[in-house]
C-alpha atoms as an extended CHARMM CRD file, in Angstrom:
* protein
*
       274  EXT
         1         1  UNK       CA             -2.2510000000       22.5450000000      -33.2650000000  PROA      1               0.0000000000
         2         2  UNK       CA             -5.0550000000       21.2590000000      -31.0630000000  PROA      2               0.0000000000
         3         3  UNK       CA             -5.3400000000       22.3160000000      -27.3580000000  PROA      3               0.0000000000
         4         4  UNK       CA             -3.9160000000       20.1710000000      -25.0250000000  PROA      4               0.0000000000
         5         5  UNK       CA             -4.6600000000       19.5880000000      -20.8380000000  PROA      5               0.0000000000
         6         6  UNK       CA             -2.1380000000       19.9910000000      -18.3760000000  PROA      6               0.0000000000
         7         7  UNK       CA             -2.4900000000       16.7370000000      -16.3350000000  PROA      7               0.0000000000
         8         8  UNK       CA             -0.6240000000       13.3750000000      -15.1060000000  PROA      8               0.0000000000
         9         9  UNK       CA              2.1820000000       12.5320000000      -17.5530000000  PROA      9               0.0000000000
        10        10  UNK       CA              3.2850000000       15.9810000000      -18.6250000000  PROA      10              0.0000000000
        11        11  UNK       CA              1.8720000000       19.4810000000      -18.9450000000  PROA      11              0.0000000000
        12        12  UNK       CA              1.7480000000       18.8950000000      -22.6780000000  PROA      12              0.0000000000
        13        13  UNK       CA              1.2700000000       14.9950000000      -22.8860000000  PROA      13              0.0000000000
        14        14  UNK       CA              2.3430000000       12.9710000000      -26.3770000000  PROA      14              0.0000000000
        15        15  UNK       CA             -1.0330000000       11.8750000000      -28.4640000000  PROA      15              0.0000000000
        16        16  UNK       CA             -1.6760000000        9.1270000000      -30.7310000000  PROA      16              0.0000000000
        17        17  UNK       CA             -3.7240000000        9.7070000000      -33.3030000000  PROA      17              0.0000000000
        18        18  UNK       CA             -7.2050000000        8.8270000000      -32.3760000000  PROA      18              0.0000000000
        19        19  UNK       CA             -8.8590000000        8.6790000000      -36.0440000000  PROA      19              0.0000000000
        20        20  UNK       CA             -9.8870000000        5.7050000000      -37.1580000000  PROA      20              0.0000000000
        21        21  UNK       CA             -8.7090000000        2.5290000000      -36.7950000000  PROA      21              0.0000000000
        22        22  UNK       CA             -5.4480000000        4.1150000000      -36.7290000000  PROA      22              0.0000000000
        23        23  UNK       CA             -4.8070000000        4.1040000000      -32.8280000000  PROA      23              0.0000000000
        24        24  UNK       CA             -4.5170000000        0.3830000000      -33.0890000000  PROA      24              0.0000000000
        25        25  UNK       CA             -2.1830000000        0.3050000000      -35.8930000000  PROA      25              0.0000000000
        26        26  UNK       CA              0.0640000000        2.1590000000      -34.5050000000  PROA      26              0.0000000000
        27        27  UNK       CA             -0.4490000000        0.1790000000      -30.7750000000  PROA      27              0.0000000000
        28        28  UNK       CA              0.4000000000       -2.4330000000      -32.5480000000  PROA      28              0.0000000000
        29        29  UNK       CA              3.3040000000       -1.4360000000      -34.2190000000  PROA      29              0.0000000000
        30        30  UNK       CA              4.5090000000       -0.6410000000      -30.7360000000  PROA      30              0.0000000000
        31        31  UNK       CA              4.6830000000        3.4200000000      -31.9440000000  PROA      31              0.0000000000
        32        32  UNK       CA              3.5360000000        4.3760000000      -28.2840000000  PROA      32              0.0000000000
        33        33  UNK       CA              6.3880000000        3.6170000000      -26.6700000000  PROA      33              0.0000000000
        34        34  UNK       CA              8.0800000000        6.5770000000      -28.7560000000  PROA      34              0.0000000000
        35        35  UNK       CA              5.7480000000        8.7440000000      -27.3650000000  PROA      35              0.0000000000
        36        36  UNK       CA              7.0790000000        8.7630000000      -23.9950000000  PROA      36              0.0000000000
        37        37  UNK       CA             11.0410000000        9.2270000000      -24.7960000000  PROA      37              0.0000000000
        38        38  UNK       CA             13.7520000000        6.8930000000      -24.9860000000  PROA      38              0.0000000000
        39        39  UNK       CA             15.4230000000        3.9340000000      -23.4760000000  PROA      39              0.0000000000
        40        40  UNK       CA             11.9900000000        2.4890000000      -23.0360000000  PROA      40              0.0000000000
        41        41  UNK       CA             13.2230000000       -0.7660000000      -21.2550000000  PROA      41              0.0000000000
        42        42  UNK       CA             16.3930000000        0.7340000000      -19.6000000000  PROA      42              0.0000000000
        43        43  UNK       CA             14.1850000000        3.3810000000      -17.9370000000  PROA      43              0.0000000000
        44        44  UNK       CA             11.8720000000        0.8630000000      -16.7650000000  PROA      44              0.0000000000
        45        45  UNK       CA             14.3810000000       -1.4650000000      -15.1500000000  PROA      45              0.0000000000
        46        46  UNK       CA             16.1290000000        1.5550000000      -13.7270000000  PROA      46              0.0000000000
        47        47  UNK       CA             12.6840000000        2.7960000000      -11.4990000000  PROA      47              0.0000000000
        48        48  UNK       CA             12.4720000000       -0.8780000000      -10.8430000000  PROA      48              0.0000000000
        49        49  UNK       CA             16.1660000000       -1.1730000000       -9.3090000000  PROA      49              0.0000000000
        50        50  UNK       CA             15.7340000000        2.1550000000       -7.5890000000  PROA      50              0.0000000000
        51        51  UNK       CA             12.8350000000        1.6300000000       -5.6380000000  PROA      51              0.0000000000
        52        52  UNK       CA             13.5940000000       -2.2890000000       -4.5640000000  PROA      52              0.0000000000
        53        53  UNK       CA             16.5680000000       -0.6330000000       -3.5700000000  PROA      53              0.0000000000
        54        54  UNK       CA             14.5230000000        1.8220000000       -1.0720000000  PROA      54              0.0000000000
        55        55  UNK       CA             12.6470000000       -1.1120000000        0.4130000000  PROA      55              0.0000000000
        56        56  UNK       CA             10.3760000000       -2.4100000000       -2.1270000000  PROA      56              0.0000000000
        57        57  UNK       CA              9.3710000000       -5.7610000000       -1.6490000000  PROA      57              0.0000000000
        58        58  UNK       CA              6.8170000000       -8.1480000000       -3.8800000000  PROA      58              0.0000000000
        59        59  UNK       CA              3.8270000000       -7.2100000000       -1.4100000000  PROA      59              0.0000000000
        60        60  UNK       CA              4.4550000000       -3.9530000000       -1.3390000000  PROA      60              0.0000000000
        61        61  UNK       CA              1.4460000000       -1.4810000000       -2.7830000000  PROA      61              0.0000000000
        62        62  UNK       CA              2.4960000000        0.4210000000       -5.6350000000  PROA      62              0.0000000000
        63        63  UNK       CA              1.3360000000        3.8860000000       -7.6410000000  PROA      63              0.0000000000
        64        64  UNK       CA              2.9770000000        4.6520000000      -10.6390000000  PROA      64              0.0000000000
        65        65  UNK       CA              2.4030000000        8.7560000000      -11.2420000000  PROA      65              0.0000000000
        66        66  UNK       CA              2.1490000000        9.1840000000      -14.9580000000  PROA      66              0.0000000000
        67        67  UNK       CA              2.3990000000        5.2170000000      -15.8050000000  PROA      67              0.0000000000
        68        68  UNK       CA              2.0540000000        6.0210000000      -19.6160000000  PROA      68              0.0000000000
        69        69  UNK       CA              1.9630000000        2.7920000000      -21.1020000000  PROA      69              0.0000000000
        70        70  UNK       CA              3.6420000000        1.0640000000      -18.4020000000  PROA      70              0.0000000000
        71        71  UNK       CA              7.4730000000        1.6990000000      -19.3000000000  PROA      71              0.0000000000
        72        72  UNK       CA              8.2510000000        0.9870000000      -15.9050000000  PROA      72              0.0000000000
        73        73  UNK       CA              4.7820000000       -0.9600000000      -14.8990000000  PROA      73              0.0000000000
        74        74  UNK       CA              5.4500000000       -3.9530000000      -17.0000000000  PROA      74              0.0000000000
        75        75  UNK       CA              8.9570000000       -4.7720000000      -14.7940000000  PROA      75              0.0000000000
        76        76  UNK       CA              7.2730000000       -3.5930000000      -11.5260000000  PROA      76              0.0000000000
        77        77  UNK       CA              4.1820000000       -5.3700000000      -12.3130000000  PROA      77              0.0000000000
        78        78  UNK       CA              5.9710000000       -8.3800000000      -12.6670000000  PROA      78              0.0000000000
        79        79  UNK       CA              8.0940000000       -8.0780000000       -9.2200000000  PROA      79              0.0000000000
        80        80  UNK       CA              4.9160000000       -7.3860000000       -7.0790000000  PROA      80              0.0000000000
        81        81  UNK       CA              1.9340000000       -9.3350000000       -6.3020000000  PROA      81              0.0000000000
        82        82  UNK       CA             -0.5600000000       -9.5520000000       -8.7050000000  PROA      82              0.0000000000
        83        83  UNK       CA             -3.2240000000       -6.7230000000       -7.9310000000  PROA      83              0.0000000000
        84        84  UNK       CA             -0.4390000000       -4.3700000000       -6.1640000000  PROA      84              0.0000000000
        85        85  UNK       CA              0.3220000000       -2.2140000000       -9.1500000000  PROA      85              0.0000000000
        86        86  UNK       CA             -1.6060000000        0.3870000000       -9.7720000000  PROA      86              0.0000000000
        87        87  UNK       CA             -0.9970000000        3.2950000000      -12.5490000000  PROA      87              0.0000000000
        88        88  UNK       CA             -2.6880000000        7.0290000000      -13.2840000000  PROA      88              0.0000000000
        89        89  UNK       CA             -1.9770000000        8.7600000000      -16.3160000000  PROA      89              0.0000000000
        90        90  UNK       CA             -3.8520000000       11.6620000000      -18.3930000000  PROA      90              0.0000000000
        91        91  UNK       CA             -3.2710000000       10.1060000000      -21.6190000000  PROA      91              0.0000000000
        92        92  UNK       CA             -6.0780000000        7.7290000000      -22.3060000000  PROA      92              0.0000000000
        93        93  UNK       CA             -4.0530000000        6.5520000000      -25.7280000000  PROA      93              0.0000000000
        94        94  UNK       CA             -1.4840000000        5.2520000000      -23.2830000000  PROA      94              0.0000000000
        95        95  UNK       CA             -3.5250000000        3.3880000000      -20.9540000000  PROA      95              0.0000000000
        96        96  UNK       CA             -5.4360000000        1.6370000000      -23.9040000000  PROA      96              0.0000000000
        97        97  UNK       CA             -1.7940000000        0.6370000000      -25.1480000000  PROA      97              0.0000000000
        98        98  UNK       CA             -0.6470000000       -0.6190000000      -21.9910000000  PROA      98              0.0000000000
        99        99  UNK       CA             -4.0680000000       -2.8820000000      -21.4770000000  PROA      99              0.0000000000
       100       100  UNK       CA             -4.6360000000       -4.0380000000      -25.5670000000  PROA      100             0.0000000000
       101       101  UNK       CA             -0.3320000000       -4.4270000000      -26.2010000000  PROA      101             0.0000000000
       102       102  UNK       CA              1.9770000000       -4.4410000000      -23.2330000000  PROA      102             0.0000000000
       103       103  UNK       CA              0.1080000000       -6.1540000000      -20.3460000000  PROA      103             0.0000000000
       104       104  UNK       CA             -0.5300000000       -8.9610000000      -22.8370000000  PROA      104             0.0000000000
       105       105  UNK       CA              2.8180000000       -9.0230000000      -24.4630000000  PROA      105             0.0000000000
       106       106  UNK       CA              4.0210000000       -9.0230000000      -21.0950000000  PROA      106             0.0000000000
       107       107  UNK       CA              1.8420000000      -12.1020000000      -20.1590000000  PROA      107             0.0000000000
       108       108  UNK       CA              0.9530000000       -9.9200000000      -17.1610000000  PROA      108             0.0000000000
       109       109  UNK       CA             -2.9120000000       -9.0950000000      -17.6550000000  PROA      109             0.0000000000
       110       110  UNK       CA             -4.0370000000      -11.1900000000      -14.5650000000  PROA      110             0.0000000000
       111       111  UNK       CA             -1.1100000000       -8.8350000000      -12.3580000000  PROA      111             0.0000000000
       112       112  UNK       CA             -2.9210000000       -5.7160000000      -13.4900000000  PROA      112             0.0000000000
       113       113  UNK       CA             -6.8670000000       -5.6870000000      -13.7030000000  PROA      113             0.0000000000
       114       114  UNK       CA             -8.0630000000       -2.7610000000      -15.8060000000  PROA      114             0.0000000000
       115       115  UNK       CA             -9.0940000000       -1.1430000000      -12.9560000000  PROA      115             0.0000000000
       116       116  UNK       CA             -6.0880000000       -0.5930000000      -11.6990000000  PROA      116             0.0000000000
       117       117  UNK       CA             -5.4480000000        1.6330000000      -14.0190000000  PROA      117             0.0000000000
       118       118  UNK       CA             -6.9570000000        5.2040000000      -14.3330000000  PROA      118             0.0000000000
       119       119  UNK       CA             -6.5130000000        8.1280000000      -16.7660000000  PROA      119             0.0000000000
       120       120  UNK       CA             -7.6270000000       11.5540000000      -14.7550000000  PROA      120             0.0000000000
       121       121  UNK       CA             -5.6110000000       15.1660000000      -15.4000000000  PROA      121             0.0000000000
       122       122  UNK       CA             -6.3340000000       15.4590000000      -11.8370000000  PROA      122             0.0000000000
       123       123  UNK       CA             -4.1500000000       13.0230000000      -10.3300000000  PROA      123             0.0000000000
       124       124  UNK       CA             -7.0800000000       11.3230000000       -8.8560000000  PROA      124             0.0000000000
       125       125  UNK       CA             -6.4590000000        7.7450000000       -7.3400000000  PROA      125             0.0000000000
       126       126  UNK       CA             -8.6010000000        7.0500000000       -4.5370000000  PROA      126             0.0000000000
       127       127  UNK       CA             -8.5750000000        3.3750000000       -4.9850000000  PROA      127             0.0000000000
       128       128  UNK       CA             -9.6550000000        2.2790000000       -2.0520000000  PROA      128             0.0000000000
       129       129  UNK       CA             -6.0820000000        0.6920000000       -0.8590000000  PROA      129             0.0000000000
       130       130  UNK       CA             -3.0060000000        2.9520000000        1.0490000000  PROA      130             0.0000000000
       131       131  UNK       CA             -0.1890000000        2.7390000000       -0.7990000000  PROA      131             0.0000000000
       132       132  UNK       CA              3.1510000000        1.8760000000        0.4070000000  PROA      132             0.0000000000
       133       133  UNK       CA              5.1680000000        3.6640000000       -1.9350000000  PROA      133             0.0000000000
       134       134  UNK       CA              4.5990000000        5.9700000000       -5.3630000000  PROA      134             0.0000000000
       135       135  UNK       CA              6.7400000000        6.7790000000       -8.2430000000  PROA      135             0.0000000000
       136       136  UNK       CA              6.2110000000        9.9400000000      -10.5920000000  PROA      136             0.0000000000
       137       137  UNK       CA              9.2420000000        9.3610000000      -13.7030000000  PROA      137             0.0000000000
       138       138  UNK       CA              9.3330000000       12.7950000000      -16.0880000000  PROA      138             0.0000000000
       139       139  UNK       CA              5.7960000000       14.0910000000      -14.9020000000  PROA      139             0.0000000000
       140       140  UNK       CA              7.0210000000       16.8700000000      -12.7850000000  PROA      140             0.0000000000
       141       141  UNK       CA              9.3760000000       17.9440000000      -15.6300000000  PROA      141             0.0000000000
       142       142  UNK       CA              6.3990000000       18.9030000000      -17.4260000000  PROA      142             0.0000000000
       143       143  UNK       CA              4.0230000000       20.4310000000      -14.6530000000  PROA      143             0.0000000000
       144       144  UNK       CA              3.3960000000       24.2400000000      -13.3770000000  PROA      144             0.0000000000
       145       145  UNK       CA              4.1110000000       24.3660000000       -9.8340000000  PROA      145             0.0000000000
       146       146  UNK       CA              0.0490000000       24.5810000000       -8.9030000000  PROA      146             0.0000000000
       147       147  UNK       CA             -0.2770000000       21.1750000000      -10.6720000000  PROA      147             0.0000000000
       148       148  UNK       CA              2.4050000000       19.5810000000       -8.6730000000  PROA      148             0.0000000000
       149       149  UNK       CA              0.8210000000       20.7060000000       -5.5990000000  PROA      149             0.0000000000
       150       150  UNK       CA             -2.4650000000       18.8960000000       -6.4510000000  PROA      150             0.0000000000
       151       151  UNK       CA             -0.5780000000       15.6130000000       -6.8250000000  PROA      151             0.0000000000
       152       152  UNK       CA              0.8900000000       15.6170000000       -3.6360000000  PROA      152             0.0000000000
       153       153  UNK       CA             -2.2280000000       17.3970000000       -2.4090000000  PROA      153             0.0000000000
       154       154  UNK       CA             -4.2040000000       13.7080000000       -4.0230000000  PROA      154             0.0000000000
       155       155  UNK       CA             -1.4290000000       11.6830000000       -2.9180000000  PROA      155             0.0000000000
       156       156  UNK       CA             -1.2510000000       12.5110000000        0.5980000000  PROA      156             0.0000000000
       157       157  UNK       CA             -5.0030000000       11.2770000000        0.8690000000  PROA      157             0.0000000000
       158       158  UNK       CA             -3.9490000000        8.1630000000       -0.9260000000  PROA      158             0.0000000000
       159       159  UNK       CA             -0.8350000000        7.0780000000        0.8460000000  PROA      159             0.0000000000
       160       160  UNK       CA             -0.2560000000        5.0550000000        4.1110000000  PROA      160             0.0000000000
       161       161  UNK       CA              1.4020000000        6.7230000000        6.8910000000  PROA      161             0.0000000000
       162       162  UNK       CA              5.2110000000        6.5660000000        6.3520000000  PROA      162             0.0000000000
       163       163  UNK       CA              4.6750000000        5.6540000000        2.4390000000  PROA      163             0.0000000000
       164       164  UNK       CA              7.1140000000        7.2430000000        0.1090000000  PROA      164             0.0000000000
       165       165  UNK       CA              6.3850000000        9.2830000000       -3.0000000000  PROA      165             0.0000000000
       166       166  UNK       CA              9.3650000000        9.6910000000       -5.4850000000  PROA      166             0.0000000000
       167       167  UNK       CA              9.8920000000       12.3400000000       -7.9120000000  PROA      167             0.0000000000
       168       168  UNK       CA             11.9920000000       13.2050000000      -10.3240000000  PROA      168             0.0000000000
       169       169  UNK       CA             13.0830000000       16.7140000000      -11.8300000000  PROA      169             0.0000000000
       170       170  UNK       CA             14.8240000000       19.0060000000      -13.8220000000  PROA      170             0.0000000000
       171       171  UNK       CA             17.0450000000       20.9480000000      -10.6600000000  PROA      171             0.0000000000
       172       172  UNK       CA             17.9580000000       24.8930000000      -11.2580000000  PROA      172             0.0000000000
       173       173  UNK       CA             20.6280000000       26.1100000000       -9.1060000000  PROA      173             0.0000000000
       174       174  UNK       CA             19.8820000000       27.9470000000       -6.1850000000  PROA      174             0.0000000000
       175       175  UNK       CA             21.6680000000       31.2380000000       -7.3430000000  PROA      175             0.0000000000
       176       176  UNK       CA             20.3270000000       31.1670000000      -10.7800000000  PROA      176             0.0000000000
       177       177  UNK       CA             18.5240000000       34.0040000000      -11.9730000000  PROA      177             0.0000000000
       178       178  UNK       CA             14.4660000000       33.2260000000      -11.8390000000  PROA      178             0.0000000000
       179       179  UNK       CA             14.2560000000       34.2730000000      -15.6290000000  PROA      179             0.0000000000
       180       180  UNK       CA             16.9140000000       32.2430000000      -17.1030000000  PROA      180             0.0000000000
       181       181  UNK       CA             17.0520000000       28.9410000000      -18.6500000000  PROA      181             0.0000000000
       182       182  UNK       CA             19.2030000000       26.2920000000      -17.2100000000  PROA      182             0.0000000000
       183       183  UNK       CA             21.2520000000       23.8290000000      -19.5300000000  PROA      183             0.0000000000
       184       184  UNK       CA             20.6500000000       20.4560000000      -18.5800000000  PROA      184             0.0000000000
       185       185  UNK       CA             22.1770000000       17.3000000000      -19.5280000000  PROA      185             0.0000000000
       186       186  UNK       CA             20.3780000000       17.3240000000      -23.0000000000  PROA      186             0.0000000000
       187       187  UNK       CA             18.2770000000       20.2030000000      -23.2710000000  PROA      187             0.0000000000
       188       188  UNK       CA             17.7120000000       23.7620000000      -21.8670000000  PROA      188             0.0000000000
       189       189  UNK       CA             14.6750000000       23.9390000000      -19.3680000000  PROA      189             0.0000000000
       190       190  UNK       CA             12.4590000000       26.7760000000      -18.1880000000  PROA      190             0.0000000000
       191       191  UNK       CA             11.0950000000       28.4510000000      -15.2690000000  PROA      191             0.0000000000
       192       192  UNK       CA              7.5360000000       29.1290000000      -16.6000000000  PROA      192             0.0000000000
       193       193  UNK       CA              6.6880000000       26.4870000000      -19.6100000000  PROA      193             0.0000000000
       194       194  UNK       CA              7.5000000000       22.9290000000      -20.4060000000  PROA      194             0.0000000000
       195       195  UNK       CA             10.3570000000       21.9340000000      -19.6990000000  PROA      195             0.0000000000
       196       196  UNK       CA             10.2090000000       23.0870000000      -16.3280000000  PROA      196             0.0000000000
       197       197  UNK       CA             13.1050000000       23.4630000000      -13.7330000000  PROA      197             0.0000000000
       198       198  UNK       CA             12.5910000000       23.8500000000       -9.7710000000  PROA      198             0.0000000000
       199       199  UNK       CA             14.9910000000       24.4630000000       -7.2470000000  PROA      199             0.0000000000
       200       200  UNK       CA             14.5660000000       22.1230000000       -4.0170000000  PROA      200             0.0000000000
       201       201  UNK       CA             12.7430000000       24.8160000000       -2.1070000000  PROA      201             0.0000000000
       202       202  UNK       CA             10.1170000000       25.2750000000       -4.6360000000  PROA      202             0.0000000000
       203       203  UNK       CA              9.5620000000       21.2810000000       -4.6030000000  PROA      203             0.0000000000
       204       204  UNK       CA              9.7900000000       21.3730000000       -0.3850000000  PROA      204             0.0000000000
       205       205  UNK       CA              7.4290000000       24.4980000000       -0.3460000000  PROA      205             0.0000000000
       206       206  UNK       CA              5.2120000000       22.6340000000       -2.7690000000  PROA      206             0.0000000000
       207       207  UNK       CA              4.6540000000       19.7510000000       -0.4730000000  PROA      207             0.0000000000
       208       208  UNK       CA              4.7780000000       21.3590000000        3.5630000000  PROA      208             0.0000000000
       209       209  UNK       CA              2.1090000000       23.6780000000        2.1010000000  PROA      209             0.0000000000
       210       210  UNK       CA             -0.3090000000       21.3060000000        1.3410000000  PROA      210             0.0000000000
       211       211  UNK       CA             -0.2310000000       18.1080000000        3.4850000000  PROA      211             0.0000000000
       212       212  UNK       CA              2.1610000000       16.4970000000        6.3280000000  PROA      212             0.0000000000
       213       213  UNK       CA              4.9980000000       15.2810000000        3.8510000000  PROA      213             0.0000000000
       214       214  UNK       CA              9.0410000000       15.1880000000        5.2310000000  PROA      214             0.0000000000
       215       215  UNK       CA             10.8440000000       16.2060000000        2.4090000000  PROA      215             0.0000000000
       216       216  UNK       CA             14.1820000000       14.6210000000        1.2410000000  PROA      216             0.0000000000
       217       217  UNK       CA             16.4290000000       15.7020000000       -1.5840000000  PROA      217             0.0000000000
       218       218  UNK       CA             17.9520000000       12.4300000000       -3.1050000000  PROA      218             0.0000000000
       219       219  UNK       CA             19.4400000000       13.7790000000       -5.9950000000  PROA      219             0.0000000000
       220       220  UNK       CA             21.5050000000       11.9480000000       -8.9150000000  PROA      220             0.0000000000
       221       221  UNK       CA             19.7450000000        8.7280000000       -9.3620000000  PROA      221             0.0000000000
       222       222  UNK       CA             21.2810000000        7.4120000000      -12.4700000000  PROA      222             0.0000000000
       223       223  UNK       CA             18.7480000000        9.2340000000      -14.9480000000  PROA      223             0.0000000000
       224       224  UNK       CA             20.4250000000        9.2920000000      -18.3390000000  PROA      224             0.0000000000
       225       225  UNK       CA             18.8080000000       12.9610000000      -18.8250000000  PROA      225             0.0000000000
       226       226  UNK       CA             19.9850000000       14.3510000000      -15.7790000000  PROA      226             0.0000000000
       227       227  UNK       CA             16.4650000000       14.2750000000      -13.9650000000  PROA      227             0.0000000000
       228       228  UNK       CA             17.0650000000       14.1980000000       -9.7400000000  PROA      228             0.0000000000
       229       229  UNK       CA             14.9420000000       12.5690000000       -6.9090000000  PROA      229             0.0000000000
       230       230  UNK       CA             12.9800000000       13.8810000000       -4.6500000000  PROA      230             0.0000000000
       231       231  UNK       CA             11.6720000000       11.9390000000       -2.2310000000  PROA      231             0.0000000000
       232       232  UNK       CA              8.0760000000       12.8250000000        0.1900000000  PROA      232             0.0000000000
       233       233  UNK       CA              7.4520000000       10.5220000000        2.9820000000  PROA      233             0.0000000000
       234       234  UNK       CA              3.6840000000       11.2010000000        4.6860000000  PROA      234             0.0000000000
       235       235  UNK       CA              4.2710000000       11.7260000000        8.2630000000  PROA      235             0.0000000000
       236       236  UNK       CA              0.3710000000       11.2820000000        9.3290000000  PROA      236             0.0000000000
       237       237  UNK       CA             -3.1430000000       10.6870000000        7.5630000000  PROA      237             0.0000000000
       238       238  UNK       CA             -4.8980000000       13.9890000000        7.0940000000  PROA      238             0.0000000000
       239       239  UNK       CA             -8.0880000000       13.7990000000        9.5030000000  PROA      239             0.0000000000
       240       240  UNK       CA            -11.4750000000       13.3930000000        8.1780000000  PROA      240             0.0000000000
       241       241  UNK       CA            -12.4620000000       16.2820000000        6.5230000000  PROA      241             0.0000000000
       242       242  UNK       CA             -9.9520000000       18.7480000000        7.7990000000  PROA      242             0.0000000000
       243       243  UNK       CA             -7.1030000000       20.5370000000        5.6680000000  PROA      243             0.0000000000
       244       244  UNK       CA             -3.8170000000       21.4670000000        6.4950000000  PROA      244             0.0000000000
       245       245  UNK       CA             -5.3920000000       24.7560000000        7.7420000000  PROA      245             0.0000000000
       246       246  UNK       CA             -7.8550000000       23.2020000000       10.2190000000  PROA      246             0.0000000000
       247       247  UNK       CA             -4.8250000000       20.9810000000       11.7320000000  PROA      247             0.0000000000
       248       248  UNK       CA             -2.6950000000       23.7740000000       12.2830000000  PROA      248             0.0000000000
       249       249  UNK       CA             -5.6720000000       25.8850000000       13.8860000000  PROA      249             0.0000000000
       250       250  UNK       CA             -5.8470000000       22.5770000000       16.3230000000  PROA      250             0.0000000000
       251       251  UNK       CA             -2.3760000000       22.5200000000       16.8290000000  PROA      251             0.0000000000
       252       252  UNK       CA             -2.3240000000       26.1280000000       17.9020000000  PROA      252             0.0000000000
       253       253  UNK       CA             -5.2810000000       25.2850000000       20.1560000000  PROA      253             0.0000000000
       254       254  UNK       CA             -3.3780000000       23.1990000000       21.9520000000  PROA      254             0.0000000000
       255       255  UNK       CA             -0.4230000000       24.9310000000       22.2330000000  PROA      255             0.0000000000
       256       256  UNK       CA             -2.6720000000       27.8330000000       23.8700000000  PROA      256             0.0000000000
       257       257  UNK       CA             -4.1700000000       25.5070000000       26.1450000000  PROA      257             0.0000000000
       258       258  UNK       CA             -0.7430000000       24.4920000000       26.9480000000  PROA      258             0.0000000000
       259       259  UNK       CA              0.5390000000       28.0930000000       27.5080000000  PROA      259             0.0000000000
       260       260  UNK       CA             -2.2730000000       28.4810000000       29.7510000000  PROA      260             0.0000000000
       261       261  UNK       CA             -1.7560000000       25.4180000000       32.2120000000  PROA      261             0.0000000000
       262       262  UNK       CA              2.1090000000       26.9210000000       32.4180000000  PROA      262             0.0000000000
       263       263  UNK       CA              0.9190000000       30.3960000000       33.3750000000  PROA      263             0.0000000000
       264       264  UNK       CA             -1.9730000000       28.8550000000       36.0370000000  PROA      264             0.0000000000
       265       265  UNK       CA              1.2050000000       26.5660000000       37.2090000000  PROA      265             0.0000000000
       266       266  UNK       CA              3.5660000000       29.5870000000       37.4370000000  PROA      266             0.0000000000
       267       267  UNK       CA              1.1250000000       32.0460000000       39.2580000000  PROA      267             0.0000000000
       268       268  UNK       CA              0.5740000000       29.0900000000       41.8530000000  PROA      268             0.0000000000
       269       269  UNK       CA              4.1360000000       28.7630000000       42.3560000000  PROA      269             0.0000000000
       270       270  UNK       CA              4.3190000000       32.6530000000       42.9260000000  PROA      270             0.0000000000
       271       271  UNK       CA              1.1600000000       32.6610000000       45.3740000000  PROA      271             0.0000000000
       272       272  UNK       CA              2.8280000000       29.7350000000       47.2560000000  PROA      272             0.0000000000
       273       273  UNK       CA              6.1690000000       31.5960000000       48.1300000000  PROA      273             0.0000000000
       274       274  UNK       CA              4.7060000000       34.7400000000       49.2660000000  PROA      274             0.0000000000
């Protein structure tokens, strides 16, 4: 088998073939939308319901974790403003399907610009707008824990302050054994290869160690294969330039300058009554 890239859409993602002309047969057959599991409009219409139903609203500013070929773009595409739905994915099959087959199926090519949409197996997205909220549908299912900490390490730089990032993942129990497999609804997932399974403190530890997210379990959401929410809301913008290490080094500035006004404070109190 050919090497694959651990990236946006899964830590082994689904290729068409790329030979030939036969990329846009099978486009064109719709073949793609096989390549990213079942229930291909259900699933779509069910991250559409569930993030309307968090506050989503038609000028809201969207980023779609892992769009694929826009399973759940083409609904939420169609809800927001044109120009607020924007999609990442490390499949560049899948983004060529979405943009040649399912925008214009969809009638929605004037919604979503082509460059709106980005393939990167970095989880780049710096496009130039906060967003308001993000979804990521089956992509942490697939990821090692170091990757998942790069997209919300990329996301927190990307989001406005108080926009929420949605997850969804395969959940261990918290008293299972680190080296066993857990039987999910449908299949049996893995704590070191794809499919992966987390507990909620690996996904919480994930986050607080890399950028200023509050951390939320949500939990069943509806997913016919069991996946559960997670949901990261950014408390503040990182500052320029600094990481998570450089704020906390401030914030423990200041709480020594603090300490030190309360000691001067406290010794004049003592000099005063003597």
């Amino acid at each position: 088998m050919p090497p694959t890239t651990p990236g946006v859409g899964g830590a082994f993602p689904p290729r068409l073939d790329l030979t030939g002309m036969r990329i846009d047969e099978q486009i064109a057959a719709g073949e793609h939308r096989g390549k990213v599991g079942r229930a291909w409009e259900h699933t779509g219409r069910l991250q559409h319901e569930f993030l309307v139903a968090r506050g989503m609203t038609p000028s809201s500013s969207l980023l779609d974790v892992g769009c694929g070929a826009l399973r759940a773009g083409i609904v939420i595409a169609g809800y927001l403003e044109p120009g607020r739905y924007y999609g990442i994915d490390v499949n560049e099959s899948l983004i060529r399907a979405a943009l040649v087959h399912e925008l214009p199926l969809a009638g929605l090519e004037d919604r979503v610009p082509a460059e709106n949409l980005r393939v990167t197996d970095r989880f780049e997205c710096d496009f130039g707008i906060p967003f308001d909220f993000a979804i990521a549908q089956s992509v942490f299912t697939h990821l090692p824990l170091n990757h998942i900490r790069l997209c919300l390490f990329q996301l927190s730089r990307a989001m406005a302050p108080g926009g929420r990032f949605f997850a969804t993942f395969f959940e261990a129990p918290p008293d299972t054994p680190y080296d066993r497999r857990v039987k999910q609804v449908v299949r049996r997932t893995w704590p070191e290869r794809d499919p992966y399974h987390y507990r909620r403190a690996d996904l919480r530890w994930a986050a607080e160690t890399v950028a200023d997210w509050d951390v939320r379990y949500i939990g069943d959401w509806g997913h016919p294969r069991g996946q559960v929410m997670m949901e990261y809301t950014l408390r503040s913008r990182d500052l320029p330039g600094g990481s998570l290490g450089e704020r906390v080094q401030s914030r423990a500035a200041t709480l020594r300058r603090r300490a030190r006004s309360a000691r001067a404070r406290l010794s004049r109190r003592v000099r005063a009554r003597r």
